[in-house]
PyMOL Python script that loads the backbone (N, CA, C, O; Angstrom):
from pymol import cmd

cmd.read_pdbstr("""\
ATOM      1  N   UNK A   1      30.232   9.932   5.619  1.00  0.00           N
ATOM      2  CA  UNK A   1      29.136   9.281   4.889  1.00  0.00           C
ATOM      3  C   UNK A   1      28.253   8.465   5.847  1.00  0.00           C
ATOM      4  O   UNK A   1      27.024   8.427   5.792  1.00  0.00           O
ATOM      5  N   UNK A   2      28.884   7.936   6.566  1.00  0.00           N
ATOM      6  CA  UNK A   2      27.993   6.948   7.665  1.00  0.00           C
ATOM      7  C   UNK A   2      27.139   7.678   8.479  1.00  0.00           C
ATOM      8  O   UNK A   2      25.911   7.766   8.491  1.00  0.00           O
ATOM      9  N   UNK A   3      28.233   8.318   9.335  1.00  0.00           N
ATOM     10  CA  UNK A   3      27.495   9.392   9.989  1.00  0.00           C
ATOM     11  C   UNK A   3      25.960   9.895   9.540  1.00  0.00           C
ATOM     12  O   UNK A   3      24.950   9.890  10.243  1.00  0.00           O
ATOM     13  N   UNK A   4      26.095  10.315   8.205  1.00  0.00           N
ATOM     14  CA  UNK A   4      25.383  11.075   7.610  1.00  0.00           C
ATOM     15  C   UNK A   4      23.614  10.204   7.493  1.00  0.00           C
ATOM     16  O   UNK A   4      22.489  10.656   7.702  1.00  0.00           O
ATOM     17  N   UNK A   5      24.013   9.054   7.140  1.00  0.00           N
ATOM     18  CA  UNK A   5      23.432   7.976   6.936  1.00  0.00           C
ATOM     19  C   UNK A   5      22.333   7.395   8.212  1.00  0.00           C
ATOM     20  O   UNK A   5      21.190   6.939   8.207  1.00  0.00           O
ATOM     21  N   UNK A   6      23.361   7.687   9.271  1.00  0.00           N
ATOM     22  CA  UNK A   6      22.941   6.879  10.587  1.00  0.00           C
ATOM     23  C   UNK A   6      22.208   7.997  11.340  1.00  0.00           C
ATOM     24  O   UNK A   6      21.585   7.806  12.384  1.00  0.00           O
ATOM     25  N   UNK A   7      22.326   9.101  10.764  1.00  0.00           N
ATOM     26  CA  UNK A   7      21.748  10.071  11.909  1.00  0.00           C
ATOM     27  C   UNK A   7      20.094  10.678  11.040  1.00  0.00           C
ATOM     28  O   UNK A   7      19.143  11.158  11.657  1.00  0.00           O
ATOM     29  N   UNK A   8      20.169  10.431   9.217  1.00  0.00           N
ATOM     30  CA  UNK A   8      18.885  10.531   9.089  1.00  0.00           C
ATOM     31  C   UNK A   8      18.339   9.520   8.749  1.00  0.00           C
ATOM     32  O   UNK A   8      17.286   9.618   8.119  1.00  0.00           O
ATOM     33  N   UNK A   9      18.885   8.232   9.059  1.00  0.00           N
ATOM     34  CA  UNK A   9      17.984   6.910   8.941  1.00  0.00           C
ATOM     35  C   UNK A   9      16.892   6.531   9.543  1.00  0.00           C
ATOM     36  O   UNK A   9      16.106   5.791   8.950  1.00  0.00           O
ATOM     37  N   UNK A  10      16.692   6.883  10.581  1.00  0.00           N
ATOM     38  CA  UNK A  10      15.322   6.436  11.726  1.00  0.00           C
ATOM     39  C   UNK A  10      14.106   6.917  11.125  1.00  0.00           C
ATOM     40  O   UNK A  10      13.113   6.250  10.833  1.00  0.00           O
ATOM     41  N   UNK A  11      14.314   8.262  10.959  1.00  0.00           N
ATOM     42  CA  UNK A  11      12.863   9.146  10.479  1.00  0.00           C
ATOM     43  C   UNK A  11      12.854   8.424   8.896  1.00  0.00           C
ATOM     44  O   UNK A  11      12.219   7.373   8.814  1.00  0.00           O
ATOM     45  N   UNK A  12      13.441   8.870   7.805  1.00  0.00           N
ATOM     46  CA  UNK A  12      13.652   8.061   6.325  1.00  0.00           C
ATOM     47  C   UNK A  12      13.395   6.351   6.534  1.00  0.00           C
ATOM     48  O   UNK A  12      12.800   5.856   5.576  1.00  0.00           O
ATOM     49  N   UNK A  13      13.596   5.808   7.152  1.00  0.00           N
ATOM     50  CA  UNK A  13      12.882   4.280   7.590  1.00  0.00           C
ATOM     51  C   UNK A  13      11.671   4.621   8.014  1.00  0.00           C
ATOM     52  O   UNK A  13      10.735   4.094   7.413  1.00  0.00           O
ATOM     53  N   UNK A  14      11.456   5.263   8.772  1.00  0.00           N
ATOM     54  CA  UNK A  14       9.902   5.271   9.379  1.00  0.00           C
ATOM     55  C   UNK A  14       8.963   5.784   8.173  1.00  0.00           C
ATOM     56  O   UNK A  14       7.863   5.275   7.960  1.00  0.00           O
ATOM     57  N   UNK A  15       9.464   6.776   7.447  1.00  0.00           N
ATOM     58  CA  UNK A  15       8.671   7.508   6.412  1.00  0.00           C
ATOM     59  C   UNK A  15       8.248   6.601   4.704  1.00  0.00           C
ATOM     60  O   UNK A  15       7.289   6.713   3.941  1.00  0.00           O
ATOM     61  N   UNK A  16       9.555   5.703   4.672  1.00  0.00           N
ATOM     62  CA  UNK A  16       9.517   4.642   3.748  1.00  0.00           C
ATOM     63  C   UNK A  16       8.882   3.534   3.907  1.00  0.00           C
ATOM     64  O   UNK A  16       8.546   2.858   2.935  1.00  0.00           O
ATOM     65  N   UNK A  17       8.622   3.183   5.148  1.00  0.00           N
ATOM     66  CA  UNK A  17       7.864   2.395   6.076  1.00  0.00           C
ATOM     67  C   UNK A  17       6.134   2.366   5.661  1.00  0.00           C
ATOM     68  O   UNK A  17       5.554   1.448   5.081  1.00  0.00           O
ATOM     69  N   UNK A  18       5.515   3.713   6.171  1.00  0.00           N
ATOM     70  CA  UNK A  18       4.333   4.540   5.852  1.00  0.00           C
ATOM     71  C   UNK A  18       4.162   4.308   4.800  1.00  0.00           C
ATOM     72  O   UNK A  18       3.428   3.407   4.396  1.00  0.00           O
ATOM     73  N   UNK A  19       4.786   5.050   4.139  1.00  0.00           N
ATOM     74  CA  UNK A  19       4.527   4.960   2.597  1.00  0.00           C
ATOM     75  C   UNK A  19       4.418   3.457   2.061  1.00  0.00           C
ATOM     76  O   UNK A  19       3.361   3.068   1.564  1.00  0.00           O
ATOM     77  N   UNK A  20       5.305   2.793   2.148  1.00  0.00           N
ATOM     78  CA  UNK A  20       5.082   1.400   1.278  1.00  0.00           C
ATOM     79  C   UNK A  20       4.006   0.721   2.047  1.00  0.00           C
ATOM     80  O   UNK A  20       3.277  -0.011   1.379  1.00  0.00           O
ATOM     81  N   UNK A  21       3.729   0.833   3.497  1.00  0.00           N
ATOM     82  CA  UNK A  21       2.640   0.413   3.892  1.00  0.00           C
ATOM     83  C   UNK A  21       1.100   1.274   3.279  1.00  0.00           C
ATOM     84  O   UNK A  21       0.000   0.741   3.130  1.00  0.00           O
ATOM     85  N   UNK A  22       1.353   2.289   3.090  1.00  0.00           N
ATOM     86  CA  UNK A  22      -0.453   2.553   2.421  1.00  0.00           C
ATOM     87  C   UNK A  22      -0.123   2.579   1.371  1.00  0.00           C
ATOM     88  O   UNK A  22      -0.969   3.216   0.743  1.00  0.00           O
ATOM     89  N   UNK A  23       1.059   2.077   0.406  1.00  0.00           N
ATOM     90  CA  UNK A  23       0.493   1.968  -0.849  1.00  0.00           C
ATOM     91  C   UNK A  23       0.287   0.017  -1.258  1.00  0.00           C
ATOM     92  O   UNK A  23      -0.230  -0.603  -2.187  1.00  0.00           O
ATOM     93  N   UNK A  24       0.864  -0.290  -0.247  1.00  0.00           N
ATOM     94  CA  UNK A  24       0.205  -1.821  -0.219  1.00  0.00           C
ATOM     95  C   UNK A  24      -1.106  -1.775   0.688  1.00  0.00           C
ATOM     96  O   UNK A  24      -1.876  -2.735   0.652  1.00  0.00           O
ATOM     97  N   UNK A  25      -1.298  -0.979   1.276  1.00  0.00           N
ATOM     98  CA  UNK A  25      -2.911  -1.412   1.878  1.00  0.00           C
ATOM     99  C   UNK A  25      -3.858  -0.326   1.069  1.00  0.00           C
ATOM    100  O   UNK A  25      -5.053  -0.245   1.350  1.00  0.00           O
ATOM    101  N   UNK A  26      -3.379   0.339   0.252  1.00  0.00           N
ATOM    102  CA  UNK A  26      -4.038   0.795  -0.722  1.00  0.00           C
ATOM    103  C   UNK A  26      -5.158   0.131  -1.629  1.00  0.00           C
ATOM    104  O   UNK A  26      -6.384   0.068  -1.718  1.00  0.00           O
ATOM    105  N   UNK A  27      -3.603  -0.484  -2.464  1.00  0.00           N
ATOM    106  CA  UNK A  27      -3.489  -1.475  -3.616  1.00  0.00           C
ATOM    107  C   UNK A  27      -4.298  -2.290  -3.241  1.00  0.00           C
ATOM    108  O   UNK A  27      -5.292  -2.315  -3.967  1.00  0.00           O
ATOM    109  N   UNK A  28      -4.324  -3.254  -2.090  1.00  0.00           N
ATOM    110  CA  UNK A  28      -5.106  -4.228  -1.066  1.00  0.00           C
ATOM    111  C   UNK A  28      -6.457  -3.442  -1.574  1.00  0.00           C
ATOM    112  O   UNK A  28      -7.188  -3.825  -2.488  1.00  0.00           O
ATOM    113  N   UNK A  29      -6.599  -2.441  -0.903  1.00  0.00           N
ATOM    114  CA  UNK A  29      -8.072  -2.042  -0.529  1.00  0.00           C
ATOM    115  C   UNK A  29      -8.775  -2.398  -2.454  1.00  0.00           C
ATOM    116  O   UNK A  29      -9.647  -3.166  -2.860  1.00  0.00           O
ATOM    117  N   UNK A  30      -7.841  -1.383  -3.193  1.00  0.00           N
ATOM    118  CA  UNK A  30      -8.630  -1.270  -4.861  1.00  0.00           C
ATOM    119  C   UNK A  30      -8.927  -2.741  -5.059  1.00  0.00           C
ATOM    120  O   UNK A  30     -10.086  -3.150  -5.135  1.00  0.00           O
ATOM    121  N   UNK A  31      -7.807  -3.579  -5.146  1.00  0.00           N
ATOM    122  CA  UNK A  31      -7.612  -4.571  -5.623  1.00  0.00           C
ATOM    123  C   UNK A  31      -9.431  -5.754  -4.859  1.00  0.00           C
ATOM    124  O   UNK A  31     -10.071  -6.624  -5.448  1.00  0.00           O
ATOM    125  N   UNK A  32      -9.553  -5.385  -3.960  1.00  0.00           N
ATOM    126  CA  UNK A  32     -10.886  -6.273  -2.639  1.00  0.00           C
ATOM    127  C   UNK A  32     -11.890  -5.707  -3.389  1.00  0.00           C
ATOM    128  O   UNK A  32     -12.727  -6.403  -3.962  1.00  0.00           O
ATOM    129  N   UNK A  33     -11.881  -4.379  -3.442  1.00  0.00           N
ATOM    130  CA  UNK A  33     -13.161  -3.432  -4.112  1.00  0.00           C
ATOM    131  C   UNK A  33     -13.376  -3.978  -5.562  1.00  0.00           C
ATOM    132  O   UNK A  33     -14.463  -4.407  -5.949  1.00  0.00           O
ATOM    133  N   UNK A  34     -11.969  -3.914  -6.521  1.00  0.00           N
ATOM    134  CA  UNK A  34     -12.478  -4.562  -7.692  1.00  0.00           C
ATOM    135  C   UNK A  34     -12.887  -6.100  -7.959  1.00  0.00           C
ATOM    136  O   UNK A  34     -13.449  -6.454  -8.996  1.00  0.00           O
ATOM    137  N   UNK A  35     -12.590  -6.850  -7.057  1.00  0.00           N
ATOM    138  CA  UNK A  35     -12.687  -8.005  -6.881  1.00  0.00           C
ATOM    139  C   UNK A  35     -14.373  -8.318  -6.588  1.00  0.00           C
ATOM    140  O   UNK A  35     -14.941  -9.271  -7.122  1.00  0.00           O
ATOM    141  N   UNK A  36     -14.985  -7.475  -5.770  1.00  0.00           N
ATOM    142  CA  UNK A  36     -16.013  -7.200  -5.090  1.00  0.00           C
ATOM    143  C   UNK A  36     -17.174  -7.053  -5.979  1.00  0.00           C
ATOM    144  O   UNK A  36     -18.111  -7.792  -6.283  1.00  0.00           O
ATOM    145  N   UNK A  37     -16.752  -5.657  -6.354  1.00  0.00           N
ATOM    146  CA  UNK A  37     -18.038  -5.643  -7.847  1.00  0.00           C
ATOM    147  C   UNK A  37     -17.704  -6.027  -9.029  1.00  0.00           C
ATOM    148  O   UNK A  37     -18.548  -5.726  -9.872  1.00  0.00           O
ATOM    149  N   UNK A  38     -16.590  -6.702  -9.511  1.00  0.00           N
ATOM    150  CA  UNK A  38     -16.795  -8.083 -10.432  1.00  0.00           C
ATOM    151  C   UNK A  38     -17.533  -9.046 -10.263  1.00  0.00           C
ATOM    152  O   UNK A  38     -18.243  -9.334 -11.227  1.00  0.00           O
ATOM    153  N   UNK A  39     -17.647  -9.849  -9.080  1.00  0.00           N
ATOM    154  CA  UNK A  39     -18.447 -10.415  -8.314  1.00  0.00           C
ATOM    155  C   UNK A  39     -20.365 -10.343  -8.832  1.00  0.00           C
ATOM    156  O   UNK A  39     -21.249 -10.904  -9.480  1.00  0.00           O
ATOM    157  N   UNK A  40     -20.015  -9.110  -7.878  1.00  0.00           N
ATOM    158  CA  UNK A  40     -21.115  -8.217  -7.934  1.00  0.00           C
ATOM    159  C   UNK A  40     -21.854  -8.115 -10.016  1.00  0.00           C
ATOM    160  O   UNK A  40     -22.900  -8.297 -10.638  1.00  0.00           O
ATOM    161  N   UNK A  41     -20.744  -7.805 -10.200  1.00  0.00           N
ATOM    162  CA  UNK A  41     -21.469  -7.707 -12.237  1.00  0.00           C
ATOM    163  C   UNK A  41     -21.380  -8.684 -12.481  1.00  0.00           C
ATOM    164  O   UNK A  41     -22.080  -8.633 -13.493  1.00  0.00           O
ATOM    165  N   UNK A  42     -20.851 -10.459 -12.382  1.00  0.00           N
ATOM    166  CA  UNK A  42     -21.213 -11.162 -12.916  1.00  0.00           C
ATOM    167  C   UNK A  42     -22.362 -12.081 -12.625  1.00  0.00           C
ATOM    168  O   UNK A  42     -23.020 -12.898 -13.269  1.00  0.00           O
ATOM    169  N   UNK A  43     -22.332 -11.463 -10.969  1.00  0.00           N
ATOM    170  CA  UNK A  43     -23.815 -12.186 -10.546  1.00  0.00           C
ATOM    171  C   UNK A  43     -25.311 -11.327 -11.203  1.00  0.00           C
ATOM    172  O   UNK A  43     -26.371 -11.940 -11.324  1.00  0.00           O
ATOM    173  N   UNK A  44     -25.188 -10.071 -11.523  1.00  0.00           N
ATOM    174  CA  UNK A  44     -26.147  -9.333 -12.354  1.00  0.00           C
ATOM    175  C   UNK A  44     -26.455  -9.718 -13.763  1.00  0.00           C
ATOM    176  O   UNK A  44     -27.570  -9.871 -14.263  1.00  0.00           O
ATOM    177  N   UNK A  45     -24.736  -9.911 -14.581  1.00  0.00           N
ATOM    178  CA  UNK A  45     -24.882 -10.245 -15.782  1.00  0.00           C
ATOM    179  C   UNK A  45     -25.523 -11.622 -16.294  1.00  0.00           C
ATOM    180  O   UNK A  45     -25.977 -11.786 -17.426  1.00  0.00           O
ATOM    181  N   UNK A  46     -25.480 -12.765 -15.089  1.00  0.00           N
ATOM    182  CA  UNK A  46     -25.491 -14.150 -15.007  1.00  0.00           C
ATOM    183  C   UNK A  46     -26.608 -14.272 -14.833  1.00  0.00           C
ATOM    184  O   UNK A  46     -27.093 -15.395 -14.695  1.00  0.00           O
TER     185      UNK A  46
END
""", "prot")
cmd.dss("prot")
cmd.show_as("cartoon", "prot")
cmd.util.cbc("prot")
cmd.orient("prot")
């Protein structure tokens, strides 16, 4: 079991890594953008 564990851990860390990193700099990015033109529509609506 360890074995098994320890020999495909590096790549499966690196790949879980990636992933949770662009879906938090994703999220980041939507989250700036919607933030942005809210902004943006209440200074129009105002």
């Amino acid at each position: 079991m360890w074995a098994m564990l320890e020999h495909h851990c590096p790549e499966q860390l690196v790949m879980k890594i990636n992933a949770l990193y662009l879906t938090v700099f994703t999220a980041y990015k939507i989250d700036y953008l919607i933030n942005e033109t809210g902004i943006i529509m209440l200074e129009i609506t105002f």
